[in-house]
N, C-alpha and C positions, 0 to 999 in steps of 0.2 A: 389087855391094854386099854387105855381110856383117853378117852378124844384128846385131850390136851398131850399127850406122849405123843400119839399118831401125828398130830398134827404137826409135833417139834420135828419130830425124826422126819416125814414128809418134808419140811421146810428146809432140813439139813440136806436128804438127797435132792431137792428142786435148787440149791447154789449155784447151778450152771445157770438157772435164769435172771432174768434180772428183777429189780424188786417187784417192780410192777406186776409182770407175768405171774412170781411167784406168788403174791400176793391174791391173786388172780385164782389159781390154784386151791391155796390155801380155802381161802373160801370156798368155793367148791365143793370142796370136800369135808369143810363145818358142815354146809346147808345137808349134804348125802346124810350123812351123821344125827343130825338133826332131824331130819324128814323120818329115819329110821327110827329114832325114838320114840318120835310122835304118834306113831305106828304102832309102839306098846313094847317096842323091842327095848332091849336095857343097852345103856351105852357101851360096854364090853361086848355086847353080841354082835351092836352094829359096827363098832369099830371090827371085829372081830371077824367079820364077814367082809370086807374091804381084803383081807388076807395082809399077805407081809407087805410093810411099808414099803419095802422096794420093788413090787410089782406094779402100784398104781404109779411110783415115781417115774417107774421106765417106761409104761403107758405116757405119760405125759411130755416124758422128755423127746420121746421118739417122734412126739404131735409136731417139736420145735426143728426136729434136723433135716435137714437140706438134701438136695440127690448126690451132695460131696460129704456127706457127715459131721457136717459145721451146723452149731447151734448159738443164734445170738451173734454170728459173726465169729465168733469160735470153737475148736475142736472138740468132740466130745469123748470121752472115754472111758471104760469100764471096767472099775478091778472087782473082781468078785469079794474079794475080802475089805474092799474099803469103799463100794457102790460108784456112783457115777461123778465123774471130777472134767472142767474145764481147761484147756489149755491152751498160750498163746499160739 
């Protein structure tokens, strides 16, 4: 996969947050990507080393929930077959 995929799909399961945060994110995870390259690694390896998109998203999401499992002011929740979604 290659940085601009990771980073779509990243931005799709980061939707619980709000733009800011996820924007926040996003970058983030350009710069890792970036640093990696620079390094001489090729951009499929470092994306590729990051592992499935939806492990860094749940790392992340998790940084946002509460000791009630409210994210943003809202619920958060996880279908394995459709990744992580918000509700009122």
């Amino acid at each position: 996969m290659m940085k601009k995929q990771f980073i779509k799909e990243l931005n799709h399961e980061l939707r619980p947050l709000n733009k800011k945060e996820r924007s926040k994110c996003l970058n983030n995870y350009d710069e890792v990507i970036l640093d990696k390259m620079e390094n001489g690694i090729t951009e499929e390896k470092a994306v590729s080393e990051l592992g499935n998109v939806k492990l860094p998203a749940k790392d992340v999401l998790n940084s946002y929930i509460d000791s009630e499992g409210r994210i943003i002011g809202r619920k958060l929740s996880f279908n394995p077959k459709g990744g992580f979604h918000a509700s009122n």
